[in-house]
C-alpha positions in Angstrom: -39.9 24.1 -9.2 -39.8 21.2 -7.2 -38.4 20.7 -3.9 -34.5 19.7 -3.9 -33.8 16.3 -2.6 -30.6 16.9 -0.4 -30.7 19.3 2.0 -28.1 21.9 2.4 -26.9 20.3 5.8 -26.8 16.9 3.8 -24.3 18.4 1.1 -22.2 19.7 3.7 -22.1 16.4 5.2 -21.4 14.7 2.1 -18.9 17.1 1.2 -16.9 16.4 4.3 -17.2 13.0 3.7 -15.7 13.1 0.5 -12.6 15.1 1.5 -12.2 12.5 4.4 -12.3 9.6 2.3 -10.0 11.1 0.1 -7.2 11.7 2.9 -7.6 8.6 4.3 -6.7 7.5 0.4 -3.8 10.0 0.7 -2.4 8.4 3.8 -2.7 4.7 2.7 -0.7 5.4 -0.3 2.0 7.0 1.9 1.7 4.4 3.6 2.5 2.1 1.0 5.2 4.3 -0.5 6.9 4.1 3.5 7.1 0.2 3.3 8.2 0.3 -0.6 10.7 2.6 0.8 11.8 1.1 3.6 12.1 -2.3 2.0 14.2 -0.8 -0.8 16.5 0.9 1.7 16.5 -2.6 3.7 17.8 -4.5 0.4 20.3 -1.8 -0.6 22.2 -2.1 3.0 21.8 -6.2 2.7 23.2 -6.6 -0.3 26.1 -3.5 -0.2 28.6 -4.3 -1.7 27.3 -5.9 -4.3 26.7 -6.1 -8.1 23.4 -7.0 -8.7 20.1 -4.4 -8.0 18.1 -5.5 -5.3 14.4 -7.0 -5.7 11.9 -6.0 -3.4 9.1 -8.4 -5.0 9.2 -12.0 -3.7 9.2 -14.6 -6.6 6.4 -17.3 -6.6 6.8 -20.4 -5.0 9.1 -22.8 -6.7 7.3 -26.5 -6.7 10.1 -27.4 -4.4 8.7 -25.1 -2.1 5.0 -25.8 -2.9 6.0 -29.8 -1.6 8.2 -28.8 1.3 5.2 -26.0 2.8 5.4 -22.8 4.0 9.6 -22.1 4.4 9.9 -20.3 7.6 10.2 -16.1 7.7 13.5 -14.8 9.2 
């Protein structure tokens, strides 16, 4: 048998790694569900009372806008 290429200590290591990468995945994608709910929330109260469903995604630029520049944020 030869001799094992990681070490115990370096599996440990490795392992820990893993499980950190994978919270910090975790929390980004809460993260991302916050804003996504947050913006959703944000369109429900600026549009109440109103008909039509909100739209949290921003369409593309019109070509009207693509001459004019950048519009401003608000």
């Amino acid at each position: 048998m030869g001799i094992p290429n990681e070490t115990e200590m370096e599996n440990e290591v490795s392992e820990a790694k893993r499980k950190r990468l994978a919270s910090e995945k975790e929390r980004e994608e809460a993260r991302k569900r916050s804003r996504l709910e947050r913006s959703l929330e944000e369109g429900l109260e600026d549009s109440f009372p109103a008909s039509d469903p909100i739209n949290v995604t921003q369409p593309p630029p019109s070509v009207q806008d693509k001459r004019e520049g950048a519009r401003p944020k608000k």
